[in-house]
GUPA-521169 format. One line per 4 residues: number of its first residue (from 0); their letters; for each residue x, y, z of N, C-alpha, C. Coordinates in nm, 2 decimals. Each point is the difference from the previous one (the first is absolute). Example, Ala and Ser with C-alpha at 12.3 -4.5 7.8 and 13.67 -1.06 7.14 Angstrom:
2
0 = as = 1.32,-0.57,0.78,-0.09,0.12,0.00,0.09,0.12,0.00 ~ -0.04,0.11,-0.07,0.09,0.11,0.00,-0.08,0.11,0.08
REM end
This chain:
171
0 = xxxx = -0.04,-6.70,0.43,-0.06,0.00,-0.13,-0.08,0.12,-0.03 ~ -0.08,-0.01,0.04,-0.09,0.18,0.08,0.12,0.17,-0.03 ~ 0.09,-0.05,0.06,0.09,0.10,-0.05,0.02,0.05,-0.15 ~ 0.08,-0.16,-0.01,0.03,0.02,-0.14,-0.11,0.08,-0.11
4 = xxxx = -0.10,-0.06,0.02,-0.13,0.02,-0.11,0.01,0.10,0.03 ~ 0.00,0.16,0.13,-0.03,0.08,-0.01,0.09,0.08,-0.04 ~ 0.16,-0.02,-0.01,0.11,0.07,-0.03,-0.03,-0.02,-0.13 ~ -0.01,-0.16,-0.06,-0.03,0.05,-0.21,-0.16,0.08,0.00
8 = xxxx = -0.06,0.01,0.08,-0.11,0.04,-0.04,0.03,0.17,0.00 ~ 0.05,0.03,0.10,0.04,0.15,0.01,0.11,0.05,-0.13 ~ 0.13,-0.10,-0.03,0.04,0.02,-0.07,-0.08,0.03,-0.15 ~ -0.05,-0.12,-0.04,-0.11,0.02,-0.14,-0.03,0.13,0.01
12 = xxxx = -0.10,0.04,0.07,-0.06,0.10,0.01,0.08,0.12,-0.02 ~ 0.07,-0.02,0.05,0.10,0.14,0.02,0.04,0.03,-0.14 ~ 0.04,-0.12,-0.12,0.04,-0.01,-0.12,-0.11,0.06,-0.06 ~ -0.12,-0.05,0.03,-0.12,0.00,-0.08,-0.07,0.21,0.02
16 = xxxx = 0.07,0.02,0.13,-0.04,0.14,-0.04,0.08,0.08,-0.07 ~ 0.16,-0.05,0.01,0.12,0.10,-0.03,-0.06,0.00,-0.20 ~ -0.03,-0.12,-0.02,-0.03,-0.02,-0.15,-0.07,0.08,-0.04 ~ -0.12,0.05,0.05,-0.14,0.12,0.00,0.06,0.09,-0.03
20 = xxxx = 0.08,0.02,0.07,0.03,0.15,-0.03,0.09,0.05,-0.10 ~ -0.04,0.04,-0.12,0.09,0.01,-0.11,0.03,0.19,0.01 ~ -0.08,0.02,0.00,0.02,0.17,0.00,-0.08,0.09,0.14 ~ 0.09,0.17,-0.05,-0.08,0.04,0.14,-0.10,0.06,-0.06
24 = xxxx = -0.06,0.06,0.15,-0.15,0.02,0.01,0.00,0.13,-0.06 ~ -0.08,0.02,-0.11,-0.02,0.16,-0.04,0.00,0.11,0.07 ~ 0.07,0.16,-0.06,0.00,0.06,0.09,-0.08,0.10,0.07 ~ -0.06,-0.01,0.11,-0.10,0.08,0.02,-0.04,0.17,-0.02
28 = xxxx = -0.08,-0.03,-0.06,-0.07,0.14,-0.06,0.03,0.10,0.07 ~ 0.03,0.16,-0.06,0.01,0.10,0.11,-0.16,0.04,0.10 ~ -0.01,0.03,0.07,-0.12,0.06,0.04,-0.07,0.08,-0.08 ~ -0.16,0.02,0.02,-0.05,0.10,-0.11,0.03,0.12,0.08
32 = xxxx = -0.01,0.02,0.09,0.06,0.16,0.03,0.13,0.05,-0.06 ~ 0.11,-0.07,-0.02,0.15,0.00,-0.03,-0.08,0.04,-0.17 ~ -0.08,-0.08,-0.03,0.03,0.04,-0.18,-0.09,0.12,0.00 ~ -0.11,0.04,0.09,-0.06,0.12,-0.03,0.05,0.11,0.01
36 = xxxx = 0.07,0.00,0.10,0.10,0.13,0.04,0.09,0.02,-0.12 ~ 0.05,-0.11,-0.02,0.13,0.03,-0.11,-0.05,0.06,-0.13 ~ -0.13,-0.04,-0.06,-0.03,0.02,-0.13,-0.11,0.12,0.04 ~ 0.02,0.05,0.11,-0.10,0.15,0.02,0.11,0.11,-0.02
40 = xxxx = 0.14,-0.04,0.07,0.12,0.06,0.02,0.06,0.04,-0.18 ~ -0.01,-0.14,-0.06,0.01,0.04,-0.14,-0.08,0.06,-0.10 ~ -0.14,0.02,0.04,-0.09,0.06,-0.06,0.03,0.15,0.02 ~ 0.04,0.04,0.11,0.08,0.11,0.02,0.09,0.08,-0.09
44 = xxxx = 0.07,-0.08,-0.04,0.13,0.03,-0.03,0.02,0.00,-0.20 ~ -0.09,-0.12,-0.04,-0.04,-0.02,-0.10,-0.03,0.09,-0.11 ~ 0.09,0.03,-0.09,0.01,0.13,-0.12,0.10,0.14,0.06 ~ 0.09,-0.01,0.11,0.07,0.03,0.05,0.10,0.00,-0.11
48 = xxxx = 0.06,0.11,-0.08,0.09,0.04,-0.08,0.17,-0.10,0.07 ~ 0.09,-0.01,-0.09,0.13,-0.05,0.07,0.11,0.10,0.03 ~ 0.02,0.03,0.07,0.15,0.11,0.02,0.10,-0.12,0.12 ~ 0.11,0.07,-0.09,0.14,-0.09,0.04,0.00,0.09,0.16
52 = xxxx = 0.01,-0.10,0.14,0.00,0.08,0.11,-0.11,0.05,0.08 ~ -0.11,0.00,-0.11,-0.14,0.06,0.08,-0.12,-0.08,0.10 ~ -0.03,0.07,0.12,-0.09,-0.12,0.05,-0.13,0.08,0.06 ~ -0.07,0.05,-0.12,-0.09,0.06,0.05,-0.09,0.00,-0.16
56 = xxxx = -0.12,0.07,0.00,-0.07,-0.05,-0.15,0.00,0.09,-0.06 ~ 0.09,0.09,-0.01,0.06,0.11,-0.10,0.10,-0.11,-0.08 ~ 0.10,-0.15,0.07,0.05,-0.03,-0.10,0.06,-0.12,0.13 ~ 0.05,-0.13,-0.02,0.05,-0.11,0.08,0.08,-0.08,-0.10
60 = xxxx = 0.07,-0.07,0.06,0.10,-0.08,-0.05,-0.04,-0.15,0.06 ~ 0.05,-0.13,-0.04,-0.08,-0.09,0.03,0.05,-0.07,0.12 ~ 0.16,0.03,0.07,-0.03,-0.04,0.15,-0.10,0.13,0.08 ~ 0.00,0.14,-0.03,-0.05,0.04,0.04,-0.16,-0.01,0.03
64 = xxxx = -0.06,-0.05,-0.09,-0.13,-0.10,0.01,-0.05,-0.06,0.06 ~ 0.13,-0.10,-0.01,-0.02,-0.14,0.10,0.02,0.06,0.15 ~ 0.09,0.10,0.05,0.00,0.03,0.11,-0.14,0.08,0.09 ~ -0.01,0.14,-0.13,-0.16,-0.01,0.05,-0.12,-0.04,0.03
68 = xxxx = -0.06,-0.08,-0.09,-0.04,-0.13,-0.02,-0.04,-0.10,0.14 ~ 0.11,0.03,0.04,0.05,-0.15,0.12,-0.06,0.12,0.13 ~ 0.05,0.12,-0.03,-0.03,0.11,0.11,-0.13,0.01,0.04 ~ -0.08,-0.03,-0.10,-0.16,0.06,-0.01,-0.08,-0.13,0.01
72 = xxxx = 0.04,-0.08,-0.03,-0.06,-0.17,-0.02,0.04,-0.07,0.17 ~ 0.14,0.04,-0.01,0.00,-0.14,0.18,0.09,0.13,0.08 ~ 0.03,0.08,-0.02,0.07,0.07,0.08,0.09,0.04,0.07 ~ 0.08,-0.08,-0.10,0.19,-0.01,-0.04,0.02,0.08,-0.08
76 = xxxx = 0.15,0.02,0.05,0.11,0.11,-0.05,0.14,-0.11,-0.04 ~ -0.01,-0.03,-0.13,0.10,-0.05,-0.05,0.08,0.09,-0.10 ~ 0.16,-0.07,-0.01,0.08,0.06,-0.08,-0.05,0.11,-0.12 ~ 0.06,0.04,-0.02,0.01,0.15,-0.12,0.01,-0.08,-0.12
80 = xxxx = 0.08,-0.05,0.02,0.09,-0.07,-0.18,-0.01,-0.15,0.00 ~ -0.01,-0.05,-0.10,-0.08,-0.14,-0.06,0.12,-0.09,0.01 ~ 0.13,0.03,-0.01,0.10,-0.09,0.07,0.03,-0.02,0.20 ~ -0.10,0.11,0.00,0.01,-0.05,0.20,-0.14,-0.07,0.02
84 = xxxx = -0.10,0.05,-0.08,-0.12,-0.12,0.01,0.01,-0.14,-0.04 ~ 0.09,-0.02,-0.09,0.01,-0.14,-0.09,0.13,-0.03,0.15 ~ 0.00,0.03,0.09,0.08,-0.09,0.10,-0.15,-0.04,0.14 ~ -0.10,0.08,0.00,-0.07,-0.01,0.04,-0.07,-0.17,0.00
88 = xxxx = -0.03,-0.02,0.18,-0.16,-0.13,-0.05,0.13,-0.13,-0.04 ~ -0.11,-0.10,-0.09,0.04,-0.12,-0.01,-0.02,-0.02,-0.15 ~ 0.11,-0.06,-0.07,-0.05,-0.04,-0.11,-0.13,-0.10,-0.06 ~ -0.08,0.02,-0.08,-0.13,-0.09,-0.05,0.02,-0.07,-0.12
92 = xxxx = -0.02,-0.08,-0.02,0.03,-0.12,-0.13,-0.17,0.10,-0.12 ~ 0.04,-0.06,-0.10,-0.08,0.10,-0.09,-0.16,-0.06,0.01 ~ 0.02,-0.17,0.08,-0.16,-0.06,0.05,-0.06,0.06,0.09 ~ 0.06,0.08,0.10,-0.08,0.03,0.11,-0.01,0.12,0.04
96 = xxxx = -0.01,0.04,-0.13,-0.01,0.20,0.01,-0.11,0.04,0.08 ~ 0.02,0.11,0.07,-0.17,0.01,0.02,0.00,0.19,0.02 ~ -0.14,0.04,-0.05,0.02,0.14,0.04,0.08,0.08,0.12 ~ 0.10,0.10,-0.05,0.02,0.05,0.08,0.17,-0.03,0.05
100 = xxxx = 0.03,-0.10,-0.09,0.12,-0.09,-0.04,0.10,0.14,-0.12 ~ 0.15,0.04,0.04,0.06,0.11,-0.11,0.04,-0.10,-0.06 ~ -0.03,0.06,-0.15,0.11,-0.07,-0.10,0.06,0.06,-0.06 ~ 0.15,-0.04,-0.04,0.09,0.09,-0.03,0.08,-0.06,-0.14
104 = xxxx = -0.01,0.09,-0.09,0.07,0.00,-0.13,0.18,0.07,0.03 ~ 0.03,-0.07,-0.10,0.17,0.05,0.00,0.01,0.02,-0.20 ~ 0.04,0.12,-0.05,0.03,0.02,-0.11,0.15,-0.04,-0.05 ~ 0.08,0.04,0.08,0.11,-0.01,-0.04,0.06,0.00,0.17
108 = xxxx = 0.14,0.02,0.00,0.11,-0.03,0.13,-0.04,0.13,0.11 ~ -0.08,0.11,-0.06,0.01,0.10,0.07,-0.17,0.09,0.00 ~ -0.07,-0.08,-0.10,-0.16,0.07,-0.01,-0.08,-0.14,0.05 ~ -0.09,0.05,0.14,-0.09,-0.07,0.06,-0.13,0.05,-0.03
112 = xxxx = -0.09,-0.06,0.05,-0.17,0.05,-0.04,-0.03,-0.10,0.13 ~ -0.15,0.06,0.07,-0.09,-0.07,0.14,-0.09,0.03,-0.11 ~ -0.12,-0.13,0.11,-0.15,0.05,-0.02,-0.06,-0.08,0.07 ~ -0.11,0.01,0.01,-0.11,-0.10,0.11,-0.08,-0.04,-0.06
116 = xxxx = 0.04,-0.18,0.08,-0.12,-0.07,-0.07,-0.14,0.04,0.04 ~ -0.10,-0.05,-0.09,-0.11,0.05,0.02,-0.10,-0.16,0.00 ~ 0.07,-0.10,-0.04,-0.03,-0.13,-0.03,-0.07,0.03,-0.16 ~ -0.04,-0.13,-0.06,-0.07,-0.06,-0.14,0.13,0.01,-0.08
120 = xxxx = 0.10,0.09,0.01,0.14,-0.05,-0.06,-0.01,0.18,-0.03 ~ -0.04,0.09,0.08,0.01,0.15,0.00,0.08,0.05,0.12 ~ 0.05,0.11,-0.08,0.12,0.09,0.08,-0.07,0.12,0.00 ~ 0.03,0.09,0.11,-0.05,0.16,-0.04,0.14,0.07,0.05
124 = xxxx = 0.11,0.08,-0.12,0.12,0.05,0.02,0.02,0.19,-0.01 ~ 0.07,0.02,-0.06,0.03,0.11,-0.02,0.03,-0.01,-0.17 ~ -0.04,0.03,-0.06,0.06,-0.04,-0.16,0.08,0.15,0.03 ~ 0.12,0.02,-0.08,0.03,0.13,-0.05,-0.05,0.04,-0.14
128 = xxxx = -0.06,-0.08,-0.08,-0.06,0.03,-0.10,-0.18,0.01,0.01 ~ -0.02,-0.04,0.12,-0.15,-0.02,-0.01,-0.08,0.08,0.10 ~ 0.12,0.01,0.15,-0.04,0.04,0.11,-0.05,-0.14,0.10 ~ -0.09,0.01,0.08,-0.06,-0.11,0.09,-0.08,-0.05,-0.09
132 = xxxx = 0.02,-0.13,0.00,-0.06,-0.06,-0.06,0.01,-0.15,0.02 ~ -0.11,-0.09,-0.03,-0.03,-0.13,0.02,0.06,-0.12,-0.16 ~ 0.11,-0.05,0.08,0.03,-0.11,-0.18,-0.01,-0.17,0.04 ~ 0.03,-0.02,-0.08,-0.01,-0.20,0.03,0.11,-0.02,-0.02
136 = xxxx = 0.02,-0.11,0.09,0.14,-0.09,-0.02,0.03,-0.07,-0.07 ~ -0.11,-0.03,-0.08,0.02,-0.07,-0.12,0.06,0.09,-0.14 ~ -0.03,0.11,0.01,0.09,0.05,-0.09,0.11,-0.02,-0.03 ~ 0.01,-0.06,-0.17,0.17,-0.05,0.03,0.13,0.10,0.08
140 = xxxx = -0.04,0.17,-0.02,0.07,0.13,0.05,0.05,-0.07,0.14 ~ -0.11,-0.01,0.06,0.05,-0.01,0.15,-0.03,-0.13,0.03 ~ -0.02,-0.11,-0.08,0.06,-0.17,0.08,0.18,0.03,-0.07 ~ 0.05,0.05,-0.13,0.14,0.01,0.01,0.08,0.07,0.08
144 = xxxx = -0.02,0.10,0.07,0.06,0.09,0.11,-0.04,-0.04,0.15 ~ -0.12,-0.08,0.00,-0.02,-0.04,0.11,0.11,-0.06,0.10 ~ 0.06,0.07,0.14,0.12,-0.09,0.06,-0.10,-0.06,0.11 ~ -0.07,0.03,0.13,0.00,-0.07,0.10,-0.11,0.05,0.06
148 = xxxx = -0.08,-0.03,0.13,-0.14,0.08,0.05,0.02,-0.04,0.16 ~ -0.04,0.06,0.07,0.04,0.04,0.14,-0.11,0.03,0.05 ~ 0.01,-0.08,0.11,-0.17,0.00,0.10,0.02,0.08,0.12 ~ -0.04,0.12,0.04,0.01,0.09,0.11,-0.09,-0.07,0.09
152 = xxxx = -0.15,-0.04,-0.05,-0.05,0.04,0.11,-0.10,-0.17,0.01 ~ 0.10,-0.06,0.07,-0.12,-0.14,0.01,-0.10,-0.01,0.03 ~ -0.07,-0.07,-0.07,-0.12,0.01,0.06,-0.09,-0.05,0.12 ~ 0.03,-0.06,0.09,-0.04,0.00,0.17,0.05,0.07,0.06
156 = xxxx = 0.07,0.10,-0.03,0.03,0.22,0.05,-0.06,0.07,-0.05 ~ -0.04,-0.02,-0.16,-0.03,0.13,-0.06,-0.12,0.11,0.06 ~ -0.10,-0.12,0.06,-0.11,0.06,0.05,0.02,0.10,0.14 ~ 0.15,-0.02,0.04,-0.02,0.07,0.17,0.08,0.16,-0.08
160 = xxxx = 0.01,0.00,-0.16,0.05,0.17,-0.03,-0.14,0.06,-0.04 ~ 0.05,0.15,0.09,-0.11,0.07,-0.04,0.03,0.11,-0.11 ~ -0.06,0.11,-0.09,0.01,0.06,-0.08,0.07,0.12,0.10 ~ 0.15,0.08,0.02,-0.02,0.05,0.09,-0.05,0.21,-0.04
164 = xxxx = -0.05,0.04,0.10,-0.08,0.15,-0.10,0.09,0.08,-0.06 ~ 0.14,0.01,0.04,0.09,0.09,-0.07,0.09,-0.09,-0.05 ~ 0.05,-0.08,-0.14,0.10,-0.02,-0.02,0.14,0.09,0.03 ~ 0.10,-0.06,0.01,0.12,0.06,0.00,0.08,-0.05,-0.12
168 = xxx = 0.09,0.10,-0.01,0.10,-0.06,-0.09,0.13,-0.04,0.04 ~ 0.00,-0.12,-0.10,0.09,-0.06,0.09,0.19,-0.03,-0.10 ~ 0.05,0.12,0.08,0.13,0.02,-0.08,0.12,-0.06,0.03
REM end
């Protein structure tokens, strides 16, 4: 008898927790070092004119950006072009963005656009009409072209990258 009670008692229980759990646990925040570096890295870069191919502040293009960016902030050398970064990382649902997260616009079958999230619903890209520059995602412009956003750098790693002193380019 003893048994029994403890096998429904285990069972109940077991029911009674699976029921609790309706959703998952939010996603944890990046580290404050990860957002300081990143948005020192973009303060850099910031009013940087746009040239098609450029990755220096005479003129950049917006994977070239993102690749610097990443050089100077955690001290990675990622792809050249915004279709070998958009294979990069893991995809992110549009809940659990977090700085430091690329997101990637598609215009049409053959024009892409990157840029990094910055969190609050801000990107900082490459405009070709504006140069470096900081926009929101809530603009209807880029929630319509918006395709997908890609996490490089998780966050229980991010902290063991250092800024490294000479970026490289990485071709």
């Amino acid at each position: 008898m003893a048994l029994r009670f403890h096998r429904l008692w285990f069972l109940l229980g077991g029911l009674l927790l699976a029921g609790c759990r309706t959703a998952a646990p939010p996603p944890t925040p990046p580290p404050p070092d990860l957002r300081e570096r990143l948005m020192a890295a973009v303060a850099r870069w910031q009013g940087t004119p746009h040239r098609w191919g450029g990755l220096d502040h005479r003129g950049i293009d917006c994977s070239g950006l993102v690749l610097r960016v990443y050089q100077e902030a955690f001290g990675l050398t990622l792809p050249r072009t915004t279709e070998a970064q958009a294979q990069l990382g893991r995809p992110v649902p549009r809940q659990a963005w977090q700085a430091g997260d690329l997101v990637f616009f598609r215009f049409n079958r053959k024009e892409r656009h990157v840029g990094i999230y910055l969190g609050d619903g801000r990107f900082v890209h490459a405009s070709s009409s504006q140069g470096v520059t900081i926009s929101t995602l809530n603009d209807p412009y880029w929630h319509r072209h918006y395709w997908m956003a890609r996490r490089i750098l998780p966050p229980e790693t991010a902290p063991l990258y250092a800024p490294s002193p000479k970026p490289t380019i990485g071709w």
